[in-house]
C-alpha positions in Angstrom: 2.0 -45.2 -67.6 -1.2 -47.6 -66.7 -0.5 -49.5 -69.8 3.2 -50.0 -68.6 1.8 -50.9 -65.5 -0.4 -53.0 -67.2 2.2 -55.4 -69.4 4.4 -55.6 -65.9 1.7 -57.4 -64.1 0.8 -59.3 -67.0 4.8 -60.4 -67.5 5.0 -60.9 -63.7 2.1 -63.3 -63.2 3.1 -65.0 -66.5 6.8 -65.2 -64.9 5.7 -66.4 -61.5 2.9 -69.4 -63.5 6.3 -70.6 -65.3 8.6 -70.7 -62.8 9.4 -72.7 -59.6 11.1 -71.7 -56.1 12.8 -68.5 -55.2 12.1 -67.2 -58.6 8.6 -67.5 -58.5 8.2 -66.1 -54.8 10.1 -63.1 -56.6 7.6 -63.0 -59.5 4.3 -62.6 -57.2 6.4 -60.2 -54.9 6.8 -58.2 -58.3 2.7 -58.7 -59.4 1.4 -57.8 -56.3 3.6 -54.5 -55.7 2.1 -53.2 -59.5 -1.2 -54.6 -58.8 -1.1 -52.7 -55.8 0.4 -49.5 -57.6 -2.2 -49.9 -60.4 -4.9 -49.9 -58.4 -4.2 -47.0 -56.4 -3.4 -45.3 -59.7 -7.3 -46.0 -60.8 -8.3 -44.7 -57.6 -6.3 -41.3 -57.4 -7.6 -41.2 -61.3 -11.2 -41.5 -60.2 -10.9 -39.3 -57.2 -9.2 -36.4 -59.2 -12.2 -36.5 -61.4 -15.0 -36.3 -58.8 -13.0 -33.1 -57.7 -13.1 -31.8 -60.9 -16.5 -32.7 -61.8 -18.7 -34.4 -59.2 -21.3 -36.1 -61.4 -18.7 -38.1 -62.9 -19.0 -40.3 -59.8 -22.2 -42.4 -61.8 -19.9 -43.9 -64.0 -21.6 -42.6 -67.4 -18.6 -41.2 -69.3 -15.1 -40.4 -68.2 -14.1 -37.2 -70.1 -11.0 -37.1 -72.0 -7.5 -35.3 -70.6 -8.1 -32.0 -72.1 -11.9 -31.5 -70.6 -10.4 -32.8 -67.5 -7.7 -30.1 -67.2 -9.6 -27.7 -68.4 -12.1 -28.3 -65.6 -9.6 -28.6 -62.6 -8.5 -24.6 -64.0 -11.7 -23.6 -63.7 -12.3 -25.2 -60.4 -8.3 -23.5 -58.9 -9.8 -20.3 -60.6 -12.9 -20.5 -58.6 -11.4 -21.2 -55.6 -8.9 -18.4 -56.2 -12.0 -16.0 -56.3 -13.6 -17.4 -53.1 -10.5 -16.8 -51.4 -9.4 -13.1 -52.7 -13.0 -12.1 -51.9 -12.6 -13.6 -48.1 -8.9 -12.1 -47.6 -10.7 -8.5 -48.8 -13.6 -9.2 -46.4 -11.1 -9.7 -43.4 -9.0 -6.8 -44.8 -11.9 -4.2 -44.6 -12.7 -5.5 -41.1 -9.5 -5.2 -39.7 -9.2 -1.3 -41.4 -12.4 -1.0 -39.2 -11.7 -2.4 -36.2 -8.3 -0.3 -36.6 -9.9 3.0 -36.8 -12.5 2.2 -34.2 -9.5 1.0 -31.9 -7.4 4.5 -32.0 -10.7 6.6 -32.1 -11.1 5.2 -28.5 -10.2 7.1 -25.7 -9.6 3.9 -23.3 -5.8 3.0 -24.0 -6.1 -0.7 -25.6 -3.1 -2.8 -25.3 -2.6 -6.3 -26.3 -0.2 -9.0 -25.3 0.8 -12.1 -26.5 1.3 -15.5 -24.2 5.0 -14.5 -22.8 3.2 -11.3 -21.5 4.8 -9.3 -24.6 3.1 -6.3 -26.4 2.3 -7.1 -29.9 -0.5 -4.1 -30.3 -1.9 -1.0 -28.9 -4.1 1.8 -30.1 -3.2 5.3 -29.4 -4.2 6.1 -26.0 -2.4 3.1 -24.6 0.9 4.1 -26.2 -0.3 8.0 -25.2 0.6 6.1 -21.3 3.8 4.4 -22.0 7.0 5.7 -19.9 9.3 4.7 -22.9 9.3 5.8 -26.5 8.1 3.9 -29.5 4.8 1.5 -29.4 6.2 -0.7 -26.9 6.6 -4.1 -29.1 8.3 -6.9 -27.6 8.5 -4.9 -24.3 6.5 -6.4 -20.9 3.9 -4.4 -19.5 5.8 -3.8 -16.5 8.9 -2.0 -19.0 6.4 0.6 -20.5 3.9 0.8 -17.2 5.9 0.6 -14.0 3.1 -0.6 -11.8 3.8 -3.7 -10.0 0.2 -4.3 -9.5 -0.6 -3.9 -13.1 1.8 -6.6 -14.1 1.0 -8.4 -11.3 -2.8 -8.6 -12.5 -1.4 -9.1 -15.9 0.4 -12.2 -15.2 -2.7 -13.5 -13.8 -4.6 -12.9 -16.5 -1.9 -14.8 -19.0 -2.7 -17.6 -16.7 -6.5 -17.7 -17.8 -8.0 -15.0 -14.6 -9.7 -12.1 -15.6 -9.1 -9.0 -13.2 -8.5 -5.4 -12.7 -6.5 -2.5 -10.6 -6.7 1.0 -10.3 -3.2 3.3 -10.0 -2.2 6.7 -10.5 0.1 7.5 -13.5 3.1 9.4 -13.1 1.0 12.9 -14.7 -1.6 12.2 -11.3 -4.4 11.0 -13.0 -6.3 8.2 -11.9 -6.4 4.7 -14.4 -8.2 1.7 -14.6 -6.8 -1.3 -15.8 -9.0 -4.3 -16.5 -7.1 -6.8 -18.0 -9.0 -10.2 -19.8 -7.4 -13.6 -20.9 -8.0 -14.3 -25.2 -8.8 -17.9 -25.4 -6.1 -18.4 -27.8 -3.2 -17.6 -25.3 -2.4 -13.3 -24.8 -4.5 -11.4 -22.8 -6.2 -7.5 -23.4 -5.6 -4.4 -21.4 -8.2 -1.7 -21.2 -7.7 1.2 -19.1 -9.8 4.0 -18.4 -8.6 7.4 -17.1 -11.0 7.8 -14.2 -9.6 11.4 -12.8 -12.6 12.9 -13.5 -15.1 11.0 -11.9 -12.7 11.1 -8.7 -12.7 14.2 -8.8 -16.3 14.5 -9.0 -16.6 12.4 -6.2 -14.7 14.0 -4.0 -16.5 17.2 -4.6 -20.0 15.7 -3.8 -18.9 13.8 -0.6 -17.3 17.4 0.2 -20.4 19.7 -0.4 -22.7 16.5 1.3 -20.6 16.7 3.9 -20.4 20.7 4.5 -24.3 21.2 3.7 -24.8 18.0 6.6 -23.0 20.0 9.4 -24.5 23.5 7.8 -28.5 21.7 8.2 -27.7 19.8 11.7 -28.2 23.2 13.8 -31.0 24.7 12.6 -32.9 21.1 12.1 -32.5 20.6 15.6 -34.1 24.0 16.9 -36.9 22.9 14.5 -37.0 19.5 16.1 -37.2 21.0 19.2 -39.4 24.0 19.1 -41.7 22.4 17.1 -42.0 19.8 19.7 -42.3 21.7 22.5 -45.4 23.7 20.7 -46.9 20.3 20.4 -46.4 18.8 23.7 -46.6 21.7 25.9 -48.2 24.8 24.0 -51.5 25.7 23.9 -52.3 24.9 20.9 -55.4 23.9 19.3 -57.1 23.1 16.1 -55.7 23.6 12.6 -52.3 25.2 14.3 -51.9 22.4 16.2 -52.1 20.3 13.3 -49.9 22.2 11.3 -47.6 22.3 14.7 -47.7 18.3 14.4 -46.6 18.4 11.0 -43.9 20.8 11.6 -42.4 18.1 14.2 -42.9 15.2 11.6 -41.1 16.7 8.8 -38.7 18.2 11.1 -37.6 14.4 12.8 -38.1 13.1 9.1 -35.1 15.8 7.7 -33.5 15.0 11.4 -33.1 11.4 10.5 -31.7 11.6 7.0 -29.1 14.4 7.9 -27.5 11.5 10.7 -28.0 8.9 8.0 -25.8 11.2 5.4 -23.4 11.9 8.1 -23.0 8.2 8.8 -22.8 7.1 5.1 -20.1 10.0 4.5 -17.9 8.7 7.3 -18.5 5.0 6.0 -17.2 6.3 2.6 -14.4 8.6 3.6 -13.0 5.7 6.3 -13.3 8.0 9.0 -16.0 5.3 10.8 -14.0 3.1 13.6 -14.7 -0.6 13.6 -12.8 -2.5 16.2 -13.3 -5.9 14.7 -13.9 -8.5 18.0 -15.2 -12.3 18.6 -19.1 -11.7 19.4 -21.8 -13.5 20.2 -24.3 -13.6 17.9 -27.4 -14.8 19.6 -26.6 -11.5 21.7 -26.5 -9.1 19.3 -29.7 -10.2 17.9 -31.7 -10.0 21.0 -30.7 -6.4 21.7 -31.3 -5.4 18.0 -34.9 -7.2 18.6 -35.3 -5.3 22.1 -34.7 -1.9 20.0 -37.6 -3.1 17.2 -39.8 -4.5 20.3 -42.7 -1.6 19.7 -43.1 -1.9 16.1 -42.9 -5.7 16.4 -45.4 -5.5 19.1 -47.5 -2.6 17.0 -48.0 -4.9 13.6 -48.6 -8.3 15.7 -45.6 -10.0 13.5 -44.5 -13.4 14.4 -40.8 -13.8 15.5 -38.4 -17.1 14.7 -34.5 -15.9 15.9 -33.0 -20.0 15.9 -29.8 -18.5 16.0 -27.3 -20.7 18.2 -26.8 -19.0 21.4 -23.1 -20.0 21.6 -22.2 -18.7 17.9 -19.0 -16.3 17.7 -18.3 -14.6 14.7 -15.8 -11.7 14.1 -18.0 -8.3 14.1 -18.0 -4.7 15.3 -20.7 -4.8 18.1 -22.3 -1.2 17.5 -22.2 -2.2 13.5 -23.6 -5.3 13.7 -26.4 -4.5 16.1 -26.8 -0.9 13.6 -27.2 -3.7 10.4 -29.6 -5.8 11.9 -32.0 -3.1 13.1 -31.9 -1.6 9.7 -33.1 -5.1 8.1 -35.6 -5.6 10.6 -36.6 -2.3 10.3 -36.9 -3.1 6.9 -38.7 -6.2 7.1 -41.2 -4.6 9.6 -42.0 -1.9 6.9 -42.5 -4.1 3.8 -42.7 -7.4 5.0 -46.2 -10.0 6.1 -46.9 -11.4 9.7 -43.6 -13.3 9.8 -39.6 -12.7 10.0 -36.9 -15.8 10.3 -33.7 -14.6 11.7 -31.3 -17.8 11.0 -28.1 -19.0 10.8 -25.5 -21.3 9.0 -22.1 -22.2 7.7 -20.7 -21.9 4.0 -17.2 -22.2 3.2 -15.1 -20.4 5.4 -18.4 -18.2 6.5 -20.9 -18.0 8.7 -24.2 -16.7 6.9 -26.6 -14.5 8.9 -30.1 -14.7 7.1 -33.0 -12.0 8.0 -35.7 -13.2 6.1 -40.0 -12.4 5.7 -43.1 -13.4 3.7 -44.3 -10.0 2.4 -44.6 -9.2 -1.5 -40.5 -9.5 -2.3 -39.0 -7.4 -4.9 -39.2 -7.5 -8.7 -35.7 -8.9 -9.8 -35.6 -5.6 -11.8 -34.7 -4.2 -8.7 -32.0 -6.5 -7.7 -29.0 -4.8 -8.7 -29.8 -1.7 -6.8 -30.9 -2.0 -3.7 -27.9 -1.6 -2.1 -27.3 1.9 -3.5 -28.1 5.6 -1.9 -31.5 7.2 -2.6 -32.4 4.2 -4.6 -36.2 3.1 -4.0 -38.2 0.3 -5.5 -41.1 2.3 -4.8 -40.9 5.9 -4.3 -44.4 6.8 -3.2 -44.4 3.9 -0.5 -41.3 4.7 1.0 -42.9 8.3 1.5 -45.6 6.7 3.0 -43.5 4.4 5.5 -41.0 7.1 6.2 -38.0 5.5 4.7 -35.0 7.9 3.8 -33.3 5.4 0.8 -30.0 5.7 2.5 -30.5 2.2 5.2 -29.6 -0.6 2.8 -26.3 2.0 1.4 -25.5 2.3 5.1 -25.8 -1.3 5.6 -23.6 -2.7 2.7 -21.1 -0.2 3.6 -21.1 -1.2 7.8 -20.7 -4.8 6.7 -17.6 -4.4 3.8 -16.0 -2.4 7.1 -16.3 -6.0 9.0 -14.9 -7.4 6.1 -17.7 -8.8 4.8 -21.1 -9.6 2.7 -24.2 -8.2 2.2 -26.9 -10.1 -0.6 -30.4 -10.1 -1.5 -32.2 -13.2 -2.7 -35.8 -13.7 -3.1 -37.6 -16.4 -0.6 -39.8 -19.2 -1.9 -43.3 -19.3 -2.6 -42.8 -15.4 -1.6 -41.0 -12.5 0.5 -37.4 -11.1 0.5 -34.4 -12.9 2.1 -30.8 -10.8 3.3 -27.9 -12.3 3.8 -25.1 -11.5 5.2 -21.6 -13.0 5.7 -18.7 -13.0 8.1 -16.2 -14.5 9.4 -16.8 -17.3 12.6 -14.6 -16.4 15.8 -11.4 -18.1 16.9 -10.9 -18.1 20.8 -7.7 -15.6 20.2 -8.4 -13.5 17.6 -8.6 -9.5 18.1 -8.1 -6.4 16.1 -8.8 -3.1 15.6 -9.6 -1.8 12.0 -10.7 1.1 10.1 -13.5 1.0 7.8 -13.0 0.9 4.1 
């Protein structure tokens, strides 16, 4: 075929040198076209053979047809391994991931872009309403839980979320539902009965042991400080008398703590949520914290602007902000910032002091019951674990915020978040 090619260009130019006119614009029309084809031919020629056999590309020897072939099977047989070996590889891990998928017991189930099952594990199709494995169906045809689809559809649109409902049998399921980068999105849900359950029956025994310890606490309280204040007491009784009437306020204090973090939890605590002034609030709150701030000598910054309205539950509020004084009285230095300002659509309390701060170890957890960054001095100072619970818990009743952030070169920083005050607005709530 290159020889043919060859003679044509040879007979072309020869034409087009012998001829005049329309004829010889035809003859180089002709040569250029099998130049052009020749070359290209060499090219394809040489590129096939650096394929075949890379160190061809020097130029030393061109091996014949045969060797070439020969070479270019080898090289389709090699690739052939390569790519049987890879399609095992992703076999085996997909007979893995398999197993491991209907070995869980969170129902997996996975949907396509249009929202349309395409997979689930065992446990997912263990929850369907309908028969079969659900594929092709919606979520919303096998689940009928608006919320569920509604999340869903979300997620398809690239927003990760998730929603708890009850199942038709009563038990208790969570679905958390993420987008796949490729389009489709995954559904995990959890069957959280149990741990509802068990929650219900330690807010019910915390509850019942409270209102069981409140009486006799009280007589304690109270006998133990009339021994001390009155009796005639002297000595080693008296000291023992003293400590009777510490312990007894101590155990005093963290029965009303429970009791207010059980009523936070079950919604029985009434917030009436109300435009109030701020700069108020704090100065009572202050007024309440006036002996300790007077006892430790700390100094006092409140810039709060005195006309600043936000939407709060008075008694809450002013319950909050004595806690994170409290607080910053206990662990902080010789100074506490009480400031203000506006982000977003918020308006951002700040209680801030330049004591030791927290390791960021401890970041996660401060906001939960019992949990102390340090046990022994909490002993020491009295604290009961349960005032930064109670406080995250007043504050999502006001429908709001409640963060810790470390302050710079040193100390501890709270902030917390709610909503400003319009001139009209007014309404009565119950806590979460």
């Amino acid at each position: 075929m290159t020889l043919f090619r060859c003679a044509l260009l040879l007979l072309a130019v020869v034409a087009a040198l012998g001829t005049t006119g329309e004829s010889q614009a035809i003859a180089w029309v002709i040569a250029a076209a099998t130049a052009t084809s020749l070359v290209q031919s060499v090219l394809f020629h040489r590129r096939l053979s650096q394929l075949i056999h890379p160190e061809w590309d020097d130029g030393s020897q061109e091996p014949n047809s045969t060797d070439r072939f020969d070479r270019l099977s080898r090289s389709i047989q090699t690739i052939r391994g390569k790519l049987k070996r890879r399609v095992e590889r992703l076999a085996a891990e997909r007979d893995r991931l398999g197993v491991l998928l209907e070995g869980m017991a969170e129902g997996v189930i996975s949907l396509d872009a249009l929202g349309k099952i395409n997979a689930s594990n065992h446990a997912g199709r263990a929850l369907f309403e309908t028969n079969g494995d659900g594929s092709g169906l919606s979520l919303i045809e096998v689940l009928r839980v608006p919320e569920l689809h509604e999340t869903a559809q979300r997620a398809l649109r690239g927003q990760a979320g998730e929603t708890e409902f009850e199942s038709t049998d009563g038990r208790n399921l969570l679905a958390r539902i993420h987008p796949l980068k490729q389009g489709g999105a995954v559904v995990v849900i959890l069957d959280l009965t149990e741990v509802r359950r068990l929650e219900r029956v330690r807010k019910d025994f915390v509850a019942n042991v409270e209102h069981e310890l409140r009486t006799p606490v009280a007589v304690i309280q109270s006998s133990s400080e009339v021994l001390v204040t009155h009796g005639s007491l002297s000595g080693k009784a008296l000291e023992l008398a003293e400590a009777i009437h510490r312990h007894a306020e101590r155990l005093g204090l963290l029965i009303t703590s429970l009791l207010e973090l059980s009523r936070l939890e079950s919604g029985k605590h009434e917030i009436e949520l109300v435009p109030t002034n701020l700069h108020a609030v704090i100065e009572r709150s202050l007024l309440l914290c006036r002996d300790q701030i007077d006892a430790k000598g700390v100094m006092l910054h409140n810039t709060c602007d005195p006309s600043l309205k936000i939407v709060s539950d008075d008694q809450a509020l002013e319950q909050i902000l004595v806690n994170l004084i409290d607080n910053a009285l206990k662990y902080g230095g010789q100074s506490i910032w009480i400031g203000t300002q506006s982000r977003g659509q918020n308006i951002e309390l700040s209680i801030e002091d330049d004591g030791q701060g927290i390791e960021a170890r401890h970041h996660a957890r401060l906001f939960e019951r019992f949990y102390r960054v340090d046990s022994g001095r909490h002993r020491k100072r009295g604290g009961s674990g349960l005032g930064l619970a109670i406080v995250k818990h007043l504050c999502q009743a006001m429908k709001g915020t409640i963060r810790y952030e470390e302050r710079q070169p040193h100390g501890s920083r709270f902030v917390l978040a709610l909503k400003p005050a319009k001139q009209e607005e007014k309404s009565s709530v119950l806590g979460p």
